[in-house]
ROKEKE-851634 format. One record per residue (C-alpha): residue number from 1; residue in three letters; z, y, x. Coordinates in steps of 0.25 Angstrom, whole numbers. Example, Ala and Ser with C-alpha at 12.3 -4.5 7.8 and 13.67 -1.06 7.14 Angstrom:
2
<node pos="1" code="ala" z="31" y="-18" x="49"/>
<node pos="2" code="ser" z="29" y="-4" x="55"/>
//
This chain:
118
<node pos="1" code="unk" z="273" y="-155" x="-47"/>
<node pos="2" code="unk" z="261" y="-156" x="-54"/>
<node pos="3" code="unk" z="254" y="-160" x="-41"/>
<node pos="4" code="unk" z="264" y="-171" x="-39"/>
<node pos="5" code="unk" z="263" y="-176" x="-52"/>
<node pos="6" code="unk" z="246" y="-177" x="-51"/>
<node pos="7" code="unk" z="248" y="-184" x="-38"/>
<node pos="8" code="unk" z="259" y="-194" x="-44"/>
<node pos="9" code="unk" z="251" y="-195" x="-57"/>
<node pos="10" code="unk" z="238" y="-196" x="-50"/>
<node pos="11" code="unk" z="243" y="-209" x="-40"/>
<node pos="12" code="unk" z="247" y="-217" x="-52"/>
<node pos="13" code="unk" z="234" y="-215" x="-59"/>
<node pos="14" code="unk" z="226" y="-218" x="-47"/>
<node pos="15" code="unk" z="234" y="-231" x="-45"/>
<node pos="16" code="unk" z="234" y="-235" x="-59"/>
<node pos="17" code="unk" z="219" y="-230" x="-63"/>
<node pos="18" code="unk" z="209" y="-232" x="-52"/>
<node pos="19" code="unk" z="214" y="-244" x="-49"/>
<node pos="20" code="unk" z="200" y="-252" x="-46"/>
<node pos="21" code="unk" z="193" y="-257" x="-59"/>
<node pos="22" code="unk" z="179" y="-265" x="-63"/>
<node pos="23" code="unk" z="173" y="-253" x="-69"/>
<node pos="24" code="unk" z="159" y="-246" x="-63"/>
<node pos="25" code="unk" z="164" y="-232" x="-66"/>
<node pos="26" code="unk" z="179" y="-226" x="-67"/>
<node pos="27" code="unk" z="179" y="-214" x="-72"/>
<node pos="28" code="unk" z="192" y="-204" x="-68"/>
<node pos="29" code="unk" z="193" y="-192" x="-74"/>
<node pos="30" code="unk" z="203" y="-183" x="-66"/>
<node pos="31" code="unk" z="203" y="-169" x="-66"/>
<node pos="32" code="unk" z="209" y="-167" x="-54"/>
<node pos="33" code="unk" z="201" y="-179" x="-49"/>
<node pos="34" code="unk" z="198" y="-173" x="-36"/>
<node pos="35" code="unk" z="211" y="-164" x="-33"/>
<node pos="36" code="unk" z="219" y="-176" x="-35"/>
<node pos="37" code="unk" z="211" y="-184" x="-22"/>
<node pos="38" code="unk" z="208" y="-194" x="-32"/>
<node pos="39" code="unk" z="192" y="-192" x="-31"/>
<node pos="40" code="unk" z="193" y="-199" x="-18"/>
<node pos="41" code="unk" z="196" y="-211" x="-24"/>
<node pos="42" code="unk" z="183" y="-209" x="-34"/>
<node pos="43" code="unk" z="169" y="-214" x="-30"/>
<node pos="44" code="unk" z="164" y="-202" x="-39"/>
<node pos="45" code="unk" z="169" y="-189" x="-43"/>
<node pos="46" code="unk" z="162" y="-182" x="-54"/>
<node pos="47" code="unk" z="165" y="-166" x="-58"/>
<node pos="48" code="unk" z="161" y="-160" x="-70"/>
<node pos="49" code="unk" z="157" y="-145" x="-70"/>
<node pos="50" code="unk" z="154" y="-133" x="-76"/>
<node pos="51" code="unk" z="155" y="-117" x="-70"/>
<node pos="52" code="unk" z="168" y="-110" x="-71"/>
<node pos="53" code="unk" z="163" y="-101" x="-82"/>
<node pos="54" code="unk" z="161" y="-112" x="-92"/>
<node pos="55" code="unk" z="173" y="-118" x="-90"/>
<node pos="56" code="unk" z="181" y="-108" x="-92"/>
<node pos="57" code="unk" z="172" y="-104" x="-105"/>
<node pos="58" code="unk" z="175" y="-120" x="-108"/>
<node pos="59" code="unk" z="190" y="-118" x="-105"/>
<node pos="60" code="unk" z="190" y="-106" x="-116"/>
<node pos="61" code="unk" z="183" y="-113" x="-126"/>
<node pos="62" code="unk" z="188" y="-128" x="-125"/>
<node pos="63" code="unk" z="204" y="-124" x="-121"/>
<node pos="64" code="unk" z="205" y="-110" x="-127"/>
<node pos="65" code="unk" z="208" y="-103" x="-115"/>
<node pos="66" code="unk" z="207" y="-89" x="-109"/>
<node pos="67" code="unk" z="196" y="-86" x="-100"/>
<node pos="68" code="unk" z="209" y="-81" x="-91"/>
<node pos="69" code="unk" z="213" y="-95" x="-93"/>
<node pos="70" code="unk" z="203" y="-103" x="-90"/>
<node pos="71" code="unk" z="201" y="-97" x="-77"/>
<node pos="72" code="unk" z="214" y="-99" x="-73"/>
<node pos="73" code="unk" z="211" y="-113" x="-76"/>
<node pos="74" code="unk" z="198" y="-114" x="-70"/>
<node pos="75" code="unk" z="204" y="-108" x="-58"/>
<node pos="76" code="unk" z="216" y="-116" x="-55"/>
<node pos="77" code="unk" z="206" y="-128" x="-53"/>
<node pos="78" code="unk" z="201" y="-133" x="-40"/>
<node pos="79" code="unk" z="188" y="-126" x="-38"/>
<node pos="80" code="unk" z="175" y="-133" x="-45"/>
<node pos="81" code="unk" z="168" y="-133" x="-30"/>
<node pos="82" code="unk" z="180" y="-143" x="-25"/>
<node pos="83" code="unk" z="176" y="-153" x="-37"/>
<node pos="84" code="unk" z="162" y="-151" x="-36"/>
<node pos="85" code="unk" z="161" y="-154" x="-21"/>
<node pos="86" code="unk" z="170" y="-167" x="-22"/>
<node pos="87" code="unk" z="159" y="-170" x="-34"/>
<node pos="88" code="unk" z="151" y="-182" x="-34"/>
<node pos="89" code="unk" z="146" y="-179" x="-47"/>
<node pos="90" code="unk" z="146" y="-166" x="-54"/>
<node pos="91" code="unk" z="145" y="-163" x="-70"/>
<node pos="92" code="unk" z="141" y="-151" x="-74"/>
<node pos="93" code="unk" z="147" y="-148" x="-87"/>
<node pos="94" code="unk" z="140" y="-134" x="-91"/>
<node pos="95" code="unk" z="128" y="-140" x="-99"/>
<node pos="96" code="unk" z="131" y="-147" x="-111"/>
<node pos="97" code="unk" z="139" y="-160" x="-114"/>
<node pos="98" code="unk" z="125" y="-169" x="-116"/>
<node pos="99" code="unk" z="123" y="-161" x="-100"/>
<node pos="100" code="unk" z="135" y="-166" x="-96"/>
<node pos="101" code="unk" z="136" y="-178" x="-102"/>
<node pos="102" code="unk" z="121" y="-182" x="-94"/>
<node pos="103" code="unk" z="127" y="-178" x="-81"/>
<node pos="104" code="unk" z="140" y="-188" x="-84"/>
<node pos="105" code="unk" z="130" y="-199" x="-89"/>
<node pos="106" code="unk" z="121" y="-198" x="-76"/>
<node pos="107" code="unk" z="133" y="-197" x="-66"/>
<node pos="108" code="unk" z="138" y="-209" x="-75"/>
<node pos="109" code="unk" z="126" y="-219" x="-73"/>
<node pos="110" code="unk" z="126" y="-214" x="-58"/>
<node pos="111" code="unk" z="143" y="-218" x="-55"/>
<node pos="112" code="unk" z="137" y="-233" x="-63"/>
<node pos="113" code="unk" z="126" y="-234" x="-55"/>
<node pos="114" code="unk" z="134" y="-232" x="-42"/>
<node pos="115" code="unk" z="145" y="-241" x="-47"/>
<node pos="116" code="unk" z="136" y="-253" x="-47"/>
<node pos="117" code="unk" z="133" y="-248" x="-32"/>
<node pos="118" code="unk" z="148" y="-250" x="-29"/>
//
């Protein structure tokens, strides 16, 4: 059911939302971005990262789960290597968030840049 319901759901957003608009940039942000197909239809697909380790230390400390727990999460995800190699830009979110935020900044003035080649 809940594969049908993320294929129905996910038709009706791509019809009503990614319709073609006068912008430089859109931005989608859709977990399931790529497992849904609908990175194909993206000029751009970026993936933020981080090692297993810290997520699960950040799943402990920012959800209040288990280490069991957020394993078991982790682990029901698609591999990060599948999103990686499907990648046109990577984040790495394991520095701090004045890191991160530079890494977003700079892939940002690139997408702008390569907009005005469009």
């Amino acid at each position: 059911i809940r594969r049908f319901l993320h294929e129905v759901a996910g038709a009706g957003t791509y019809a009503t939302r990614l319709r073609p608009v006068e912008r430089p940039v859109v931005v989608i942000d859709a977990i399931k971005l790529i497992e849904s197909g609908w990175a194909d239809e993206c000029d751009q697909v970026w993936v933020v990262t981080c090692p297993v380790e810290q997520q699960i230390e950040r799943l402990i400390t920012t959800r209040g789960m288990s280490p069991a727990e957020a394993q078991a999460r982790i682990a029901a995800q698609p591999p990060q290597e599948s999103r990686l190699s499907r990648a046109d830009v990577i984040i790495d979110n394991s520095g701090t968030q004045a890191q991160t935020r530079a890494q977003v900044e700079a892939a940002w003035q690139q997408a702008l840049i390569a907009s005005q080649g469009a």
